[in-house]
Every structure is written in structure tokens, then in C-alpha cells.
PLY file of the C-alpha trace (Angstrom):
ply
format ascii 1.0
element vertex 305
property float x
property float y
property float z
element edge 304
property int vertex1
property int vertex2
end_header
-7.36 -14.41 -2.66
-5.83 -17.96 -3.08
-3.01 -19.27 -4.87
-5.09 -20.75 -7.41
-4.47 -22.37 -10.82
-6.19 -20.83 -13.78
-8.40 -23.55 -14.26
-11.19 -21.11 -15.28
-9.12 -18.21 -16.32
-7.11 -19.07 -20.53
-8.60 -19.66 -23.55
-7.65 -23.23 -24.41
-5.29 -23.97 -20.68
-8.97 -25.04 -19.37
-7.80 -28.11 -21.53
-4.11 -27.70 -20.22
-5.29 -27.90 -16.62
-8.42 -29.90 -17.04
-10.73 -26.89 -15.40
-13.27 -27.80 -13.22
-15.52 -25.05 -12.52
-16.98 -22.33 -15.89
-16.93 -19.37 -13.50
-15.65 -16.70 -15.63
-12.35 -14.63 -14.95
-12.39 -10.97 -13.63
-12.46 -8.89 -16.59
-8.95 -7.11 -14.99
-5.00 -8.56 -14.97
-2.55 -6.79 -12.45
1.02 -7.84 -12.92
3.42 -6.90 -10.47
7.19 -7.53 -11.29
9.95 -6.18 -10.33
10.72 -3.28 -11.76
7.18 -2.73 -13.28
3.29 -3.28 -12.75
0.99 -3.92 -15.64
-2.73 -4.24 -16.04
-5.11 -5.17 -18.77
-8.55 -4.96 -18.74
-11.32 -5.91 -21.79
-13.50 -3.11 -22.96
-17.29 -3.63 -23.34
-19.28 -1.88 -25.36
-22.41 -0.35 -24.35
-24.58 -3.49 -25.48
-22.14 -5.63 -23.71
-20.01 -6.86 -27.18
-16.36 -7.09 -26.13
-14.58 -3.98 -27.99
-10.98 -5.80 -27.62
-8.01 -5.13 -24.87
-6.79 -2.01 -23.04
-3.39 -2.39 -21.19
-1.07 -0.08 -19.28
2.36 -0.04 -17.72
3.91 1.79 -15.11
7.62 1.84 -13.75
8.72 0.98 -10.45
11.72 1.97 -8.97
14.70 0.06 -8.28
14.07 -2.34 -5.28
10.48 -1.53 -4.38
9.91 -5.50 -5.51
12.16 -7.97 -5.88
10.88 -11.44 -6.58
11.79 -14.56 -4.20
10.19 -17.60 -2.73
11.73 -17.03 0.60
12.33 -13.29 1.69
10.14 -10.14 1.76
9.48 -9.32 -1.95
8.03 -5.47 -1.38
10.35 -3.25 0.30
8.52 -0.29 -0.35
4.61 -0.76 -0.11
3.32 2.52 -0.41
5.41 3.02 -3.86
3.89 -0.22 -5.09
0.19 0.59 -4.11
0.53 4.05 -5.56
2.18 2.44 -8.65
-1.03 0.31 -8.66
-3.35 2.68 -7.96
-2.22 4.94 -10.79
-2.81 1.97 -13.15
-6.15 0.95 -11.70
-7.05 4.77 -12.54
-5.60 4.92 -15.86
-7.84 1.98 -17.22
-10.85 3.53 -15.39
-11.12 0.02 -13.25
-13.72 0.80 -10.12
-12.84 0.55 -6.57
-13.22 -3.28 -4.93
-13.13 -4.87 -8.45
-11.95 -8.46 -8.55
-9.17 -9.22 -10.43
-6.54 -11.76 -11.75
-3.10 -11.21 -9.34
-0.06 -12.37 -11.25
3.13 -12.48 -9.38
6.44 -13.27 -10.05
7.71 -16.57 -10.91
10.37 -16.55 -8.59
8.01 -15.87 -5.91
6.27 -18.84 -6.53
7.71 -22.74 -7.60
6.21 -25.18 -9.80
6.74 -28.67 -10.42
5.51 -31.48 -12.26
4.97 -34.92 -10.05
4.79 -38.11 -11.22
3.09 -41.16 -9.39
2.14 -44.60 -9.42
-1.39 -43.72 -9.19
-3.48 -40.74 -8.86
-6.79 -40.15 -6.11
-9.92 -39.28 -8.05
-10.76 -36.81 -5.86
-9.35 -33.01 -6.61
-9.60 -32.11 -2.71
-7.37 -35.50 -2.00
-4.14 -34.30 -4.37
-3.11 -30.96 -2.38
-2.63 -33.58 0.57
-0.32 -35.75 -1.61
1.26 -32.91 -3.03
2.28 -31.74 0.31
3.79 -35.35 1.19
5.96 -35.09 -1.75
7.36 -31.47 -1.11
7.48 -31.66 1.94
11.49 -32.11 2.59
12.02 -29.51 -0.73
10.11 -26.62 0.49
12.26 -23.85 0.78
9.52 -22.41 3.76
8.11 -23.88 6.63
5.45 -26.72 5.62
2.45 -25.03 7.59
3.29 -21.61 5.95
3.10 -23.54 2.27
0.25 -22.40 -0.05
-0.62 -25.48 -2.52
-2.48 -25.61 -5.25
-2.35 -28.79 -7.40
-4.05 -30.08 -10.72
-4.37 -33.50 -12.21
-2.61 -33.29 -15.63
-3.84 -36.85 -16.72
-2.36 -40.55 -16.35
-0.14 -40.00 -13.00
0.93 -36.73 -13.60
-0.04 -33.97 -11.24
1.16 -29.84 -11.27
1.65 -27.97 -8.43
2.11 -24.35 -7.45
3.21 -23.41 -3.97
4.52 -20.55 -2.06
4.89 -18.92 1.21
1.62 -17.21 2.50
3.62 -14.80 3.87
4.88 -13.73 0.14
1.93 -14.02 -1.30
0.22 -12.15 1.48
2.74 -8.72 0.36
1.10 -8.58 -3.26
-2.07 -9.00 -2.18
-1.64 -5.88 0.80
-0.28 -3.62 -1.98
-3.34 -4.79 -4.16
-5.89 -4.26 -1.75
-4.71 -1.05 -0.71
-4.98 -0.29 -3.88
-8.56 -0.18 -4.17
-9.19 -3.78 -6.03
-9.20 -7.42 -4.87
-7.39 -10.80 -6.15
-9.88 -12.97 -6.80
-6.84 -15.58 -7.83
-3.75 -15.56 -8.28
-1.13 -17.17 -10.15
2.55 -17.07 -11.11
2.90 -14.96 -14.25
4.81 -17.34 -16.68
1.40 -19.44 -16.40
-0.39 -16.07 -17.84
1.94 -16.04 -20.37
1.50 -19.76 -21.53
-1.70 -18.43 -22.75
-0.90 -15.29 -24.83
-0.69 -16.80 -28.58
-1.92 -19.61 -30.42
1.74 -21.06 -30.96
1.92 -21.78 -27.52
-1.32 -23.77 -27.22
0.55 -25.72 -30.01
3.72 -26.90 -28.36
5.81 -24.03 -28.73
8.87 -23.71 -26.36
8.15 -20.22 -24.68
11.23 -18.36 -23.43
10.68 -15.20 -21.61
13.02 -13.19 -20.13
11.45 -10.61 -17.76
12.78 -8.61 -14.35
15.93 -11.03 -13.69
13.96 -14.47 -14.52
13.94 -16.44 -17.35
10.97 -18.41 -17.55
10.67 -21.70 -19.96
7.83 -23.59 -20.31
5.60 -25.85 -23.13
2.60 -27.84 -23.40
2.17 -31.46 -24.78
-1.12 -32.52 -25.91
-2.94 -30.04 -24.14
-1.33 -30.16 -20.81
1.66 -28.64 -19.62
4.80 -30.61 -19.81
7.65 -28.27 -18.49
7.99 -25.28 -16.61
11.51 -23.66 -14.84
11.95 -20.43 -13.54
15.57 -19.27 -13.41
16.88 -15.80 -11.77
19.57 -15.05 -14.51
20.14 -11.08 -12.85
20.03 -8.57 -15.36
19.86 -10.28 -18.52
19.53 -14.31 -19.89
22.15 -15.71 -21.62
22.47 -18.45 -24.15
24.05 -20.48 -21.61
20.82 -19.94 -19.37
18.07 -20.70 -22.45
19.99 -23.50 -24.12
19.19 -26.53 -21.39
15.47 -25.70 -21.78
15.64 -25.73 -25.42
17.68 -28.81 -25.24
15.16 -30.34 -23.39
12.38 -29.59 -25.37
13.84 -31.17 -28.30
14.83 -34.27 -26.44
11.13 -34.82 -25.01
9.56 -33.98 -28.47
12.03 -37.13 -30.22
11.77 -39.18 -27.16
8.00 -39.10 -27.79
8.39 -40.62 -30.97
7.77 -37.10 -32.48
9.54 -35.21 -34.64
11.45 -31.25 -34.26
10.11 -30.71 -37.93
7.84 -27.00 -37.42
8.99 -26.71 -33.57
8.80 -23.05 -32.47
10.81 -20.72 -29.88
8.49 -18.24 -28.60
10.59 -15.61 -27.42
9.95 -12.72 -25.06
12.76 -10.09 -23.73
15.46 -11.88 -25.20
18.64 -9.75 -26.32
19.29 -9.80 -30.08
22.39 -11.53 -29.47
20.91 -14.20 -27.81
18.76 -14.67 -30.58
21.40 -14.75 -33.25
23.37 -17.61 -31.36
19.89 -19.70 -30.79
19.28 -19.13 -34.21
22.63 -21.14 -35.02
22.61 -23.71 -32.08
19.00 -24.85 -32.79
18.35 -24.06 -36.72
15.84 -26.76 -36.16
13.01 -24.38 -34.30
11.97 -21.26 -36.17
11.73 -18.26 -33.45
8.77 -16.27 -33.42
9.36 -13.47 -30.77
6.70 -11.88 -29.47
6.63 -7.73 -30.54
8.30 -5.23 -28.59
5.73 -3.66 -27.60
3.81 -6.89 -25.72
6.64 -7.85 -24.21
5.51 -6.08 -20.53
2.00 -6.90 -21.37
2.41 -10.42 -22.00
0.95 -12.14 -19.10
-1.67 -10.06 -18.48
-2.68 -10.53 -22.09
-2.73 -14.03 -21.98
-4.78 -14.43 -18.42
-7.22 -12.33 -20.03
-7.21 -14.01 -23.86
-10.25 -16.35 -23.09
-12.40 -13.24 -22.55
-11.36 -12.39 -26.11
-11.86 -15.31 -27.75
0 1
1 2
2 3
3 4
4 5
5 6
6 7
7 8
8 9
9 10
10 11
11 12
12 13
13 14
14 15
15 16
16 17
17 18
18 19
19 20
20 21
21 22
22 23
23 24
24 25
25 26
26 27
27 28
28 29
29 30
30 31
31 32
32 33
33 34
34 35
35 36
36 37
37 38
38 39
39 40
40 41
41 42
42 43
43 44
44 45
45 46
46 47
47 48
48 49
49 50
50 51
51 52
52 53
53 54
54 55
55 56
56 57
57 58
58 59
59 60
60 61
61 62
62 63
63 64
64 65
65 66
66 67
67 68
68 69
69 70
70 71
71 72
72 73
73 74
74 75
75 76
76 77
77 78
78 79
79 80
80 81
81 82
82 83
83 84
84 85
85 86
86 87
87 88
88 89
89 90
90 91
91 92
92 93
93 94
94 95
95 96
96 97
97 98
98 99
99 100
100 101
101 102
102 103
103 104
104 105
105 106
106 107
107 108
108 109
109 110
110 111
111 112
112 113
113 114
114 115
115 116
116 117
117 118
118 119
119 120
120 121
121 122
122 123
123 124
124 125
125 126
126 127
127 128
128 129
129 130
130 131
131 132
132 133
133 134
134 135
135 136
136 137
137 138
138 139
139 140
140 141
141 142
142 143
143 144
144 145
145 146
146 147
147 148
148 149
149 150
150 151
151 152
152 153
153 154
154 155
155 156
156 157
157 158
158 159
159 160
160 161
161 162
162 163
163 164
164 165
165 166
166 167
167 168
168 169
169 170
170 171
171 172
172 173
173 174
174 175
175 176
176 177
177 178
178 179
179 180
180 181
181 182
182 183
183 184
184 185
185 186
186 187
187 188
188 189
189 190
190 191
191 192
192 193
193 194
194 195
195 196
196 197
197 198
198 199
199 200
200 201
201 202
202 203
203 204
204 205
205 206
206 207
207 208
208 209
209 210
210 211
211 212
212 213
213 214
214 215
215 216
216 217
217 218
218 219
219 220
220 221
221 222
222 223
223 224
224 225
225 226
226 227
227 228
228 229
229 230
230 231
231 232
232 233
233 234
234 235
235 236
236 237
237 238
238 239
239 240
240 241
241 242
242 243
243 244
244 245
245 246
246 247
247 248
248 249
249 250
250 251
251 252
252 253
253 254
254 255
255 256
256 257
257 258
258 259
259 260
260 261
261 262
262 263
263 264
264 265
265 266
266 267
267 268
268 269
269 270
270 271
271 272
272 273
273 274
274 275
275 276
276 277
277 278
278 279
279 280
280 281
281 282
282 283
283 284
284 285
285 286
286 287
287 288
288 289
289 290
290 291
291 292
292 293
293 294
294 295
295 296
296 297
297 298
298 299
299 300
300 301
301 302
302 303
303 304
């Protein structure tokens, strides 16, 4: 499967990404991070009517992934498809079923580009895209998989990783029994799991080593940084991003009054001291128990809605 974006995939990110094509996404998520693999899959009744959203989670061992943009990722790919297997079982998902792939976000970089002008044409901005990044890929140019989407004026965002990174997941997937009909990085998933983030809120997830941040301006996605923090994120790590957001909001003319900090696998400590550094933003973290199921919740919230 592709790197794609998830132009047909999240309830309200088709406006986000301006999606071109109404195919519909798989009715499956498969996150692999490191440390874990988690699925979701919506339930249909008998006539069809969506019954709501089964999920499952199952450990991985120390080391078996480990997220980067530029070395192997799966050291251990018989753990990983078993892992995935299992899962696929669990949820009673049938062999060769298509599915939504999220990896890590430190497998993958994103950025935001800015230019003078923009080509009309969606097949001409991968091409531009590439001319840009060329020099900052941390990978060989011709090994560089590129997806880009207009984000309206002169603004364009752009995923990209090594094929030969992308090409582990997929492996473990597809020896798995199921297939990645696209894939993304996961913190994009996640963008879509609650209505507060379709609003503007500042999400701030802390998951396997990374802390992703990441918020959406009148539709469209304004900011998005990956950051490998090691075992756990601390204020020090969060605080730029949150200073950022607040900057951007008042630089737009806006104002911080009902700003929220969506928070995901944060430690209560952290919270405490964002609590007093930002008493601006009211936190809304997201409940224990969705914090491993986050991403695949949100790739598959537009099949809820």
C-alpha cells in the first residue's frame, strides 16, 4: 500500500486535507508502535446499521519495533506478525482484508511548505515537494515516499519516508493475513479522534518514546512535530508546542479565550505544571482507557459518524 494521506479516511479531516476522491475507508485500523499493536474495527449489524467500535491491544516486547525514519524499525518480524495476527483474530477480521496501516510518527516526517504559488494540478505538487526536501531528507532522494496535499492559499503538507521503512510494516502486515490499503503516520489518526480537535485544540500525545503535537486552523492543519522524548515527555518537551500554539492563535488576530490541550499519555505531573504555565487553555485529556486506541479510533471515526 502507499504512503497516502487520509484524504478519504476522518470524519471532518476530508475538510482538513481537502479530499479528493469519496472512496470509503477499510472498515479495519492496525496500529503498530513500539511496544504495542492496536486494531479497531466497526461492527455491522446484520441489516448493515453500524453497531459502534470494537478495539483490541496487544503487547510487544521490548525492541521488536522501534520507530525511526532512517534505520530498520522491526527487529523481530515474526513476533510482530504473530502479535498482529493474534489481533486480526481477536476482532474476527477475515484473511486479505484491506485495512488502514498506521505507523509511527517517527518513522515518518511531516512538514508544512509554504510557496509563492501553488500548481493546480494534485499530480504536479509531489514533484515540487521533492525539490524542496530534497537537501533535508534524512534518506536517499530515490528511496523517498511522498505524499503531498494542497492545504489552501500557498500552503502545501507533506508526508515522506523511506520505502524501505515503510516496506517492514507492511511485510509484518501482510504476513499477517490482511493488506494496507493506505497508510499513514499515526498522530494524523489521532487528529481525528474527538470533536475538540476538529475545533483547534492543541493535541499532545505522548505514546512509545514520541511526543506528538499537532492542531488545525480553519479546517486545515496548521502544525505538526514529532519529537522522540525516550521514555517519558517532559514539560520542557510539550511547552514549545504549546507556546507556539498560543503565539499563532494571537498572531492571527485571535484570541486564547476557550483554547484547549488535548492530552494523551501525559504523566500527572506534567499536567499539574501545564496546568500552571498555561492557565489560559483548559486540558481535556483523553480517558485512560483510549489512550492506546487513539489513532485507530480516530482513522476509523468517519465510519461512525
Amino acid at each position: 500500500g502507499p504512503l497516502t494521506m487520509p484524504f478519504p479516511l476522518l470524519h471532518n479531516l476530508r475538510a482538513k486535507f481537502e479530499a479528493f476522491t469519496a472512496a470509503p475507508p477499510p472498515p479495519v485500523a492496525v496500529e503498530i508502535a513500539a511496544g504495542r499493536v492496536a486494531a479497531g474495527r466497526v461492527a455491522l449489524a446484520g441489516t448493515g446499521r453500524l453497531e459502534g467500535l470494537r478495539t483490541a491491544v496487544r503487547p510487544l516486547a521490548a525492541g521488536v519495533v522501534t520507530a525511526s525514519a532512517v534505520h530498520p524499525n522491526v527487529a523481530d518480524g515474526p513476533a510482530l506478525t504473530a502479535a498482529l495476527r493474534g489481533l486480526l483474530e481477536t476482532l474476527g477480521v477475515a484473511a486479505d482484508t484491506e485495512v488502514t496501516l498506521l505507523l509511527p510518527d517517527l518513522t515518518a516526517r511531516l512538514a508544512v511548505l509554504d510557496f509563492d504559488t501553488l500548481p493546480a494540478r494534485r499530480d504536479e505538487l509531489e514533484p515540487l515537494a521533492r525539490f524542496r526536501l530534497r537537501k533535508s531528507l534524512p534518506f536517499a532522494e530515490e528511496q523517498a515516499v511522498i505524499s503531498c496535499q494542497a492545504l489552501g492559499g500557498n500552503r502545501m503538507l507533506a508526508v515522506f519516508a523511506d520505502r524501505a521503512r515503510v516496506d517492514e510494516y507492511e511485510n509484518a502486515l501482510e504476513a499477517a493475513g490482511a493488506h494496507a490499503a493506505t497508510v499513514l503516520p499515526s498522530g494524523l489518526a489521532a487528529l481525528g479522534a474527538h470533536a475538540a480537535l476538529d475545533d483547534g485544540a492543541l493535541l499532545l500525545r505522548a505514546d512509545s518514546g514520541c511526543l506528538t503535537s499537532a492542531f488545525c486552523r480553519a479546517g486545515r492543519v496548521e502544525f505538526f512535530r514529532a519529537l522522540e522524548t525516550g521514555a517519558a515527555a517532559g514539560f520542557d518537551d510539550i511547552f514549545p508546542s504549546v507556546a507556539f500554539y498560543r503565539d499563532r492563535a494571537e498572531a492571527d488576530g485571535g484570541s486564547v479565550e476557550g483554547a484547549v490541550l488535548f492530552t494523551s499519555g501525559l504523566d500527572a505531573s506534567v499536567c499539574a505544571r501545564l496546568r500552571e504555565e498555561a492557565p489560559w487553555a483548559t486540558q481535556r485529556p483523553a480517558p485512560a482507557d483510549e489512550a492506546a486506541t487513539l489513532a485507530v479510533s480516530g482513522a476509523l471515526r468517519g465510519k461512525l459518524a
